[in-house]
N, C-alpha and C positions, 0 to 999 in steps of 0.2 A: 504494500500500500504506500502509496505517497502523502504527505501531506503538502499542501502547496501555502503562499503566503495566501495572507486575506484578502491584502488586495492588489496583488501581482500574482495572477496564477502564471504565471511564466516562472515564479521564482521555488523552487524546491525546495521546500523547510525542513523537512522531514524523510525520510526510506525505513518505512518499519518490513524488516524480514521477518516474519514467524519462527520458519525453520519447522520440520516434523515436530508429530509431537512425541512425546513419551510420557507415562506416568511418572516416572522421577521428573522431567523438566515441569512437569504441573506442579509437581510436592515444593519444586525449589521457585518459583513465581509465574511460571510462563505462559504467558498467553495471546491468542490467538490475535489480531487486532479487528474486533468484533465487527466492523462496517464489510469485511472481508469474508466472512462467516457463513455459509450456504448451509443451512438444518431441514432438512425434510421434515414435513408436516406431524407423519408419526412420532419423531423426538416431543415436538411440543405436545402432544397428545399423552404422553408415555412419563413424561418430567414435568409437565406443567411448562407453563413461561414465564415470562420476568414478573420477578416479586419486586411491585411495585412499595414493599417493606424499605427497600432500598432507596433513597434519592437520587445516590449518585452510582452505585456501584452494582446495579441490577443487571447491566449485561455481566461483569465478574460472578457473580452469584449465576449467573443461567448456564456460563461458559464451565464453570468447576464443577455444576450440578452432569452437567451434559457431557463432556470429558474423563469425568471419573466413573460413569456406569460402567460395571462389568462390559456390558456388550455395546456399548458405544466403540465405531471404528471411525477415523478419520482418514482423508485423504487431502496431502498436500500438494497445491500446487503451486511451482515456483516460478509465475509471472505476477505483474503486476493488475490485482482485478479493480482495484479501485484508488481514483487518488481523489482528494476532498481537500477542503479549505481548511488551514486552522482553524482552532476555537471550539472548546467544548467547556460542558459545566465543572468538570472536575477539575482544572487546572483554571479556572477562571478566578481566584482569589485563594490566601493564604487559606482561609477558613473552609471552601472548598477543598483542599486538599487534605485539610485533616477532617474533615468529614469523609473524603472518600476512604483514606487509610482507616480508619474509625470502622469502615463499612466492609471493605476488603478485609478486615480481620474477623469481624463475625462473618462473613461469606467464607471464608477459610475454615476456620473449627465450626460454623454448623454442617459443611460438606465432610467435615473429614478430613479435607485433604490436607492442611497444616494449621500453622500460625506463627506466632512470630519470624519466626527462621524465615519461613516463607515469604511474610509481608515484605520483610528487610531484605531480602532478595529479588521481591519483585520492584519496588524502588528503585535498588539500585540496578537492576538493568536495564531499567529505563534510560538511563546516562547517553549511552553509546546509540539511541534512538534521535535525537538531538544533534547528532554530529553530520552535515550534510555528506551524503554517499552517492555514486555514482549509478543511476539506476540503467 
């Protein structure tokens, strides 16, 4: 996925690579970059959909619920399917952001799948999303 500026889309803000997934890369923070994310009708029938419980972080809660079923299988593919403008609610202010972390840790230990370790993992791989890359 791309993210482009807001108001030069000619300008390239962003190159988020997923990369496969695995069960360990979920445990330690990783995830899918959800605009990206194709689920067939039966997942949401089978897991429910976004838990609007959330504010901020109800695609993470959908992605870790849907990801971590036994029989959930994924397939990646490595082109770009979407590029979009910056700007979303969770990075839009200090207090945004500790609301979404806030949100992301209960979306983590109600799935199972971690907590802290994880939170603090998935943070900090966000770093290197930030760095412009050649798409």
């Amino acid at each position: 996925m791309c993210y482009r500026d807001k108001a030069d889309t000619s300008k390239l803000v962003r190159y988020w690579r997923a990369g496969e997934y695995t069960p360990a890369r979920l445990r330690r923070g990783w995830m899918p970059p959800h605009p990206t994310l194709y689920v067939r009708r039966e997942w949401y029938e089978r897991i429910g959909s976004f838990n609007t419980g959330y504010r901020i972080a109800a695609d993470y809660d959908f992605i870790l619920r849907l990801f971590s079923h036994p029989d959930f299988k994924a397939a990646y593919i490595p082109e770009v399917l979407v590029t979009m403008r910056v700007g979303g609610a969770s990075n839009r202010s200090l207090r945004n952001v500790i609301r979404k972390s806030s949100e992301d840790y209960r979306a983590l230990r109600a799935s199972g799948v971690g907590g802290l370790g994880a939170l603090a993992l998935k943070n900090v791989s966000k770093v290197g999303r930030f760095l412009p890359r050649r798409v």
